[in-house]
SESEMAR-95146 format. One record per residue (C-alpha): residue number from 1; residue in three letters; z, y, x. Coordinates in pm, 1 decimal. Example, Ala and Ser with C-alpha at 12.3 -4.5 7.8 and 13.67 -1.06 7.14 Angstrom:
BEGIN
[drenmar 1,ALA,[780.0,-450.0,1230.0]] [drenmar 2,SER,[714.0,-106.0,1367.0]] 
END
This chain:
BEGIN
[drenmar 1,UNK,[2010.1,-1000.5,625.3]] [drenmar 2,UNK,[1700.0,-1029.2,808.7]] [drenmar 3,UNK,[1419.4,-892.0,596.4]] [drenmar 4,UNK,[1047.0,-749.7,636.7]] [drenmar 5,UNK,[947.9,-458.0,376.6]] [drenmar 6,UNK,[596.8,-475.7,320.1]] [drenmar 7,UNK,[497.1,-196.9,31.8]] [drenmar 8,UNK,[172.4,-447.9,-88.4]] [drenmar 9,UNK,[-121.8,-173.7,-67.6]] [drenmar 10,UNK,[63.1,-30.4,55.5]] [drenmar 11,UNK,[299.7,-7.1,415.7]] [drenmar 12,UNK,[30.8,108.0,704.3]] [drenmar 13,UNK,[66.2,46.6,1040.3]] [drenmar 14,UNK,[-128.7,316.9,1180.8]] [drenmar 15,UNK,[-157.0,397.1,1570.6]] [drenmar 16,UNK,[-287.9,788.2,1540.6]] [drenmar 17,UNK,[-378.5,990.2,1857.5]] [drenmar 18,UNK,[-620.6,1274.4,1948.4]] [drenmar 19,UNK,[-823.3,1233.8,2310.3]] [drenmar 20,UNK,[-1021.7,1504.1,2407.2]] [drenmar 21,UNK,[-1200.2,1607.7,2754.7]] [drenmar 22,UNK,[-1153.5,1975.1,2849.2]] [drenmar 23,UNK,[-1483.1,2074.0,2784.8]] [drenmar 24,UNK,[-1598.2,1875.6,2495.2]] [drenmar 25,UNK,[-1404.9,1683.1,2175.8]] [drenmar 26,UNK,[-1485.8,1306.0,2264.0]] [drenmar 27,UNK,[-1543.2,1065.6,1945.8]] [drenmar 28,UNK,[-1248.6,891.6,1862.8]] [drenmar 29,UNK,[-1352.8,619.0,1622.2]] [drenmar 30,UNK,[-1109.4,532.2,1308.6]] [drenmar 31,UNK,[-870.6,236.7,1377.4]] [drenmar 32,UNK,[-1014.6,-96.2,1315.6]] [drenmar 33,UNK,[-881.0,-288.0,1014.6]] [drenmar 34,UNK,[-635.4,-480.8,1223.4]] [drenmar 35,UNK,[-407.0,-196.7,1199.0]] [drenmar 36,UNK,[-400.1,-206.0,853.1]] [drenmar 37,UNK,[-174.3,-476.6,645.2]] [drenmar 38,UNK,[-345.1,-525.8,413.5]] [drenmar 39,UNK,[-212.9,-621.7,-1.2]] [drenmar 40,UNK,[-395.2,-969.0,34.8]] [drenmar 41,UNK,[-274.2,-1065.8,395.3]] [drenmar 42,UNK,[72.8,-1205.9,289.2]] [drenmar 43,UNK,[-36.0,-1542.2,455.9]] [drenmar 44,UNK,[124.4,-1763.1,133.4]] [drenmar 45,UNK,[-16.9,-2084.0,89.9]] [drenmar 46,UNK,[51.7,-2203.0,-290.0]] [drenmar 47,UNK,[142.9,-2556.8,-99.5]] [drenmar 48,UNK,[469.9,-2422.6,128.8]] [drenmar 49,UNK,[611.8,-2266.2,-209.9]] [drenmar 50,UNK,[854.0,-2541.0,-332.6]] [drenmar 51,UNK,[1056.5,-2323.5,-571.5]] [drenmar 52,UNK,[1000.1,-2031.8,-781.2]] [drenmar 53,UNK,[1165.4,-1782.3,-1053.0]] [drenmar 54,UNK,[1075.6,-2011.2,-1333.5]] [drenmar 55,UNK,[1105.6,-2335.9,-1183.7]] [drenmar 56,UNK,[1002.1,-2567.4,-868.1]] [drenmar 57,UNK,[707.6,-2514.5,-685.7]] [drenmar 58,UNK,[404.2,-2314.0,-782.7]] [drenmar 59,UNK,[299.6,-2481.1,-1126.9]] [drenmar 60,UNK,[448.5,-2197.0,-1333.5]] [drenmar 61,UNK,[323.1,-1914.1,-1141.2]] [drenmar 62,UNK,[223.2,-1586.5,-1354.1]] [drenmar 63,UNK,[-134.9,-1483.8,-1364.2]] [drenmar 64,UNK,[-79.4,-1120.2,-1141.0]] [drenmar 65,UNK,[94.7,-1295.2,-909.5]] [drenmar 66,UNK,[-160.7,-1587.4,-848.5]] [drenmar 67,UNK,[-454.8,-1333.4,-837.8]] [drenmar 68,UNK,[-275.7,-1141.1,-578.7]] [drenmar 69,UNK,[-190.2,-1459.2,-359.2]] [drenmar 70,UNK,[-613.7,-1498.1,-361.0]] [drenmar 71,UNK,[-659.8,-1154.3,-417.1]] [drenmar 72,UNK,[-469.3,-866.4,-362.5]] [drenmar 73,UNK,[-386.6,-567.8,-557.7]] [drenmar 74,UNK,[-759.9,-512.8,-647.0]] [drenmar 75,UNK,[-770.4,-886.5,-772.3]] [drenmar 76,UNK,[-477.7,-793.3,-978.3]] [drenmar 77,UNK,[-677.7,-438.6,-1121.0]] [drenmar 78,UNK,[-945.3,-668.4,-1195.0]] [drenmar 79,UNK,[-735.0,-785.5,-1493.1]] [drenmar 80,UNK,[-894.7,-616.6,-1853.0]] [drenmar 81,UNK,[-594.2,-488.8,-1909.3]] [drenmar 82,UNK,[-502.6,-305.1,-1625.1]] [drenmar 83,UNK,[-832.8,-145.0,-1600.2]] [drenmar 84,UNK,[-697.6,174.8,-1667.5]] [drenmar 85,UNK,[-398.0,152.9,-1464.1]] [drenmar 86,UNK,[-309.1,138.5,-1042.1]] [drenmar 87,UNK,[-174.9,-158.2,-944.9]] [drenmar 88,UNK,[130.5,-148.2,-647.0]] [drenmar 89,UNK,[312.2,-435.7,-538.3]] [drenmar 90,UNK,[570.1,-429.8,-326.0]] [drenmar 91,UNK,[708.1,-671.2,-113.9]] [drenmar 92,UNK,[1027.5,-757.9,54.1]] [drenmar 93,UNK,[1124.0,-1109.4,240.7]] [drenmar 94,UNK,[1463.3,-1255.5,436.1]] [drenmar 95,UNK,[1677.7,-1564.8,397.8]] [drenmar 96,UNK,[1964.2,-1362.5,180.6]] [drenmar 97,UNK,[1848.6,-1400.4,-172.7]] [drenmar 98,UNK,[2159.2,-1210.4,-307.8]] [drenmar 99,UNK,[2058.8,-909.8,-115.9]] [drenmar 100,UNK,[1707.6,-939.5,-207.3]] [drenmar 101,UNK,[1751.3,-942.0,-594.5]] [drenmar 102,UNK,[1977.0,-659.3,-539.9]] [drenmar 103,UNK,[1676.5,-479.3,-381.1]] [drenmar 104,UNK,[1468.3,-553.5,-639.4]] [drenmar 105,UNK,[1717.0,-493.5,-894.0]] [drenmar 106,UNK,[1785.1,-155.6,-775.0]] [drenmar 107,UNK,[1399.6,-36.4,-738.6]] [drenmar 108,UNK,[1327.7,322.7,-864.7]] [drenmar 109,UNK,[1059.4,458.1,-986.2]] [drenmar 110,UNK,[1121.9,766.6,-881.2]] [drenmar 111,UNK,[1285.5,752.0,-571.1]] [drenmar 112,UNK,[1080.3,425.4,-445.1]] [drenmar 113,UNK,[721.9,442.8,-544.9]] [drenmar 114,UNK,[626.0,793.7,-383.2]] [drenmar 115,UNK,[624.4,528.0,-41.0]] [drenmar 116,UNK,[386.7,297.5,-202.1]] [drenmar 117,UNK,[183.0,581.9,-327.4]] [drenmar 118,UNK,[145.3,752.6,-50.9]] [drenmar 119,UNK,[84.0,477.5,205.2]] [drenmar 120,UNK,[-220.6,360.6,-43.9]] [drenmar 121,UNK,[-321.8,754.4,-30.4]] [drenmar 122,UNK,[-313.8,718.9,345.5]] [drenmar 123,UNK,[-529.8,403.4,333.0]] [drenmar 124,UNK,[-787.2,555.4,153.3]] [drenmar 125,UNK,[-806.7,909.5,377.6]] [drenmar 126,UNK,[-864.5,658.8,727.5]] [drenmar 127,UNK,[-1050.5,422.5,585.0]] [drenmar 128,UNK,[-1295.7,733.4,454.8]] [drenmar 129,UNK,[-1290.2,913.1,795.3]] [drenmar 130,UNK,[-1521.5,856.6,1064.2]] [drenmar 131,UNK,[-1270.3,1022.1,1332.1]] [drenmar 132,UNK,[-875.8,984.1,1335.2]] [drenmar 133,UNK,[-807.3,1170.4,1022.6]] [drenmar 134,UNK,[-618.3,1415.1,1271.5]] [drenmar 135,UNK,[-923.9,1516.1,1385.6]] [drenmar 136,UNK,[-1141.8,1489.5,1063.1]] [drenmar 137,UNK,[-938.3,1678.1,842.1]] [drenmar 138,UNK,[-685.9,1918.1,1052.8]] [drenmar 139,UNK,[-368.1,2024.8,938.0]] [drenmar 140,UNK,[-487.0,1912.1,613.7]] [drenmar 141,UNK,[-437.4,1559.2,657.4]] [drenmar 142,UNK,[-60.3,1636.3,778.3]] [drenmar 143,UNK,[34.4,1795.6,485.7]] [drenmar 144,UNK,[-119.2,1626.4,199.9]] [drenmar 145,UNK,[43.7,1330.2,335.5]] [drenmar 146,UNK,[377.2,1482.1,343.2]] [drenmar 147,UNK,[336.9,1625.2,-62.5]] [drenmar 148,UNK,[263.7,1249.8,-128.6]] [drenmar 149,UNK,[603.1,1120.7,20.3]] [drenmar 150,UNK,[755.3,1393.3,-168.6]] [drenmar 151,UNK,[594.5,1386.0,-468.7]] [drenmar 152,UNK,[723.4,1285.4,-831.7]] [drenmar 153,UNK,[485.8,987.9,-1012.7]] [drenmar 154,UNK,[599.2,1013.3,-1371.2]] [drenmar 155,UNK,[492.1,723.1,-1588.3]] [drenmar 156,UNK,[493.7,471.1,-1289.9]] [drenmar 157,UNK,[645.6,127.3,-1489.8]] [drenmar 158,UNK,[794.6,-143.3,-1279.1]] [drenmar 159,UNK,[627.3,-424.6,-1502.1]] [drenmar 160,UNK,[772.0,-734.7,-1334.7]] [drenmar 161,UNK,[965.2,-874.7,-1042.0]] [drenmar 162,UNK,[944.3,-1235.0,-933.1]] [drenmar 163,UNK,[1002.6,-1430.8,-655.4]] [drenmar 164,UNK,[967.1,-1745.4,-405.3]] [drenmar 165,UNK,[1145.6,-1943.1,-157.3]] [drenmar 166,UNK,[920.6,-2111.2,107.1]] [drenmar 167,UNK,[889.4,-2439.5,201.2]] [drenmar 168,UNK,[1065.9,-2375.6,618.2]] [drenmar 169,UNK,[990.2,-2702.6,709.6]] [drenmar 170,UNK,[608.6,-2679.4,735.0]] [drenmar 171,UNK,[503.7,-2613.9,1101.8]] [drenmar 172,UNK,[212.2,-2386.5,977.5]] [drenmar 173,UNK,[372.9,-2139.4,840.2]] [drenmar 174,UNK,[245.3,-1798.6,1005.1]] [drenmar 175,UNK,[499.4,-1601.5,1094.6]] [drenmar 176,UNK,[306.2,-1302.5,1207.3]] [drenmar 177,UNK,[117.5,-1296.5,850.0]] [drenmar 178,UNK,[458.2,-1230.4,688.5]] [drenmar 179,UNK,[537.1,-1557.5,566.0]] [drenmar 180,UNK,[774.1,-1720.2,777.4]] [drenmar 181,UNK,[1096.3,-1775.3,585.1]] [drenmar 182,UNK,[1339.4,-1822.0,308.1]] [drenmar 183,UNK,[1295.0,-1577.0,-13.5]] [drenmar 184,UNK,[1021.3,-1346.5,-101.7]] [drenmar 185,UNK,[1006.3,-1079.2,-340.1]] [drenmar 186,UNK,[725.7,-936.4,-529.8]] [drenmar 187,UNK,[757.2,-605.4,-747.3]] [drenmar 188,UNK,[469.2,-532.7,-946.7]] [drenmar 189,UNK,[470.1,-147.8,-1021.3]] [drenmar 190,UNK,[110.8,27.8,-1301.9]] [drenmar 191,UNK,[90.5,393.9,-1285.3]] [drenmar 192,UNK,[-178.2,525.4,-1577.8]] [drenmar 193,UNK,[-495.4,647.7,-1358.4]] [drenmar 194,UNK,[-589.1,941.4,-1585.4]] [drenmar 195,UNK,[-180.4,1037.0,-1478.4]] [drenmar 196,UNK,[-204.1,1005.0,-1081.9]] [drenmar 197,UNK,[-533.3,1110.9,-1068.4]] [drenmar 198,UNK,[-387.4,1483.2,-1136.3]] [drenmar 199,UNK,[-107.6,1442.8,-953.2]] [drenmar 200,UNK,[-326.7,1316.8,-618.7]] [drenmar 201,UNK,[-630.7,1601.6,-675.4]] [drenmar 202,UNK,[-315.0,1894.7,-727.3]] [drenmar 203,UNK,[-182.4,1794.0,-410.1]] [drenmar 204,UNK,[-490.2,1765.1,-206.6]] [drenmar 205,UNK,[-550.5,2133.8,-357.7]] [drenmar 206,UNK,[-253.8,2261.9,-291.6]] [drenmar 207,UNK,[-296.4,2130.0,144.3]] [drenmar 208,UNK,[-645.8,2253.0,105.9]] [drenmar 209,UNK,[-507.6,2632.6,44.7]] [drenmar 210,UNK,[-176.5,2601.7,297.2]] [drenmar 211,UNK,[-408.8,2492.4,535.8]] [drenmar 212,UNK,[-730.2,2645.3,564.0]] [drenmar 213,UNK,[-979.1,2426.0,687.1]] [drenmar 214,UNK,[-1264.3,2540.4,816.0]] [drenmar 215,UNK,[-1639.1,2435.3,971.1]] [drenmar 216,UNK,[-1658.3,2049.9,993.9]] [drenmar 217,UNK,[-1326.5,2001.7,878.1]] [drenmar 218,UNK,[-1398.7,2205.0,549.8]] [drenmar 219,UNK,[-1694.5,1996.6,525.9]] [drenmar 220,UNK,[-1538.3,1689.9,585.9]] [drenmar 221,UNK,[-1197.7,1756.3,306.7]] [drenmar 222,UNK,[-1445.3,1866.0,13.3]] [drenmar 223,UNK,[-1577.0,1567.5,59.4]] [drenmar 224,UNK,[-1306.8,1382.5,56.2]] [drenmar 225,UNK,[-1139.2,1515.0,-215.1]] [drenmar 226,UNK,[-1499.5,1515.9,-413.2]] [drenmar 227,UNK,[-1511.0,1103.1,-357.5]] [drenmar 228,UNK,[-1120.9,1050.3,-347.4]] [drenmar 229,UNK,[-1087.6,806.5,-650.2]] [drenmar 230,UNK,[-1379.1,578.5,-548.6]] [drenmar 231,UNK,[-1256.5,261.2,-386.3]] [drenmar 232,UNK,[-884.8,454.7,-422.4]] 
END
């Protein structure tokens, strides 16, 4: 099958690297936003979809799945009913649509969501740093990445799957937005905030002590873990 993961707030492509004279650290600005994929860049138009889970073409879309087509996840959070909750969608695309339900079929909670939740943790610690987050935050970046790969989310609920098959005739289809061809699948994945919340603050504790930052890079991780959860 040929497929494209995207984890919807959640895959990063990230280009890190540290550049530094020999006398003095130069300033290595943090990467521009089009290293980012971001959960409202799927490049769908509702007009190439000619057939859906519930029936041809787009008229019986569900309303999480129409807000993040305009939206994105935080379109999707916007919902009164998910206020209290993180939104994660993630996304998977090919031309095999038996392979693809099994994917979707087969998504775990616990074995599949730590990737979601820590790319979106990722997200947020470059798009709060001023330098790479190599350089910002030490060591400390490093490993509270790696506890959020290996972490356990309990109480993450996959609340819906659904998917689309493309119109491939239409010349305007943009490949490079992720939209090219044949099936798409969307899993839409809550996670209580006042659960994750702990779970995220614990772990950024826990790199804070293995680590040790100190000077600006104390500074600049009490900060970060102080303003984590806004924009998060």
């Amino acid at each position: 099958m040929k497929a494209k993961i995207f984890t919807a707030g959640f895959l990063l492509i990230i280009i890190l690297f540290s550049c530094k004279s020999q006398a003095n650290n130069l300033y290595i600005p943090v990467p521009d936003e089009e290293y980012f994929i971001f959960d409202n860049a799927i490049g769908i138009d509702i007009g190439d979809i000619y057939e859906t889970r519930d029936g041809g073409e787009s008229i019986y879309l569900p309303e999480w799945f129409r807000a993040f087509l305009y939206g994105g996840v935080e379109a999707v959070e916007g919902f009164f009913y998910y206020s209290d909750k993180y939104i994660f969608i993630s996304v998977n695309q090919g031309d095999n649509f038996a392979a693809l339900k099994r994917w979707a079929d087969n998504f775990s909670e616990l074995q599949d969501f730590p990737m979601l939740a820590a790319a979106r943790i990722e997200k947020k610690i470059i798009k709060s740093s001023s330098l790479y987050p190599d350089d910002e935050y030490g060591l400390f970046f490093e490993r509270f990445i790696k506890y959020a790969y290996n972490a356990e989310y309990p109480g993450a609920l996959k609340e819906d799957t659904y998917w689309i098959k493309l119109n491939e005739d239409n010349e305007n289809t943009d490949e490079s937005a992720g939209a090219a061809e044949g099936y798409m699948f969307f899993i839409l994945i809550s996670i209580d905030k006042h659960v994750m919340q702990p779970i995220i603050d614990n772990m950024a504790a826990q790199a804070a002590a293995d680590t040790a930052p100190a000077g600006a890079q104390a500074a600049a991780v009490s900060r970060l873990r102080q303003n984590f959860f806004e924009g998060f």
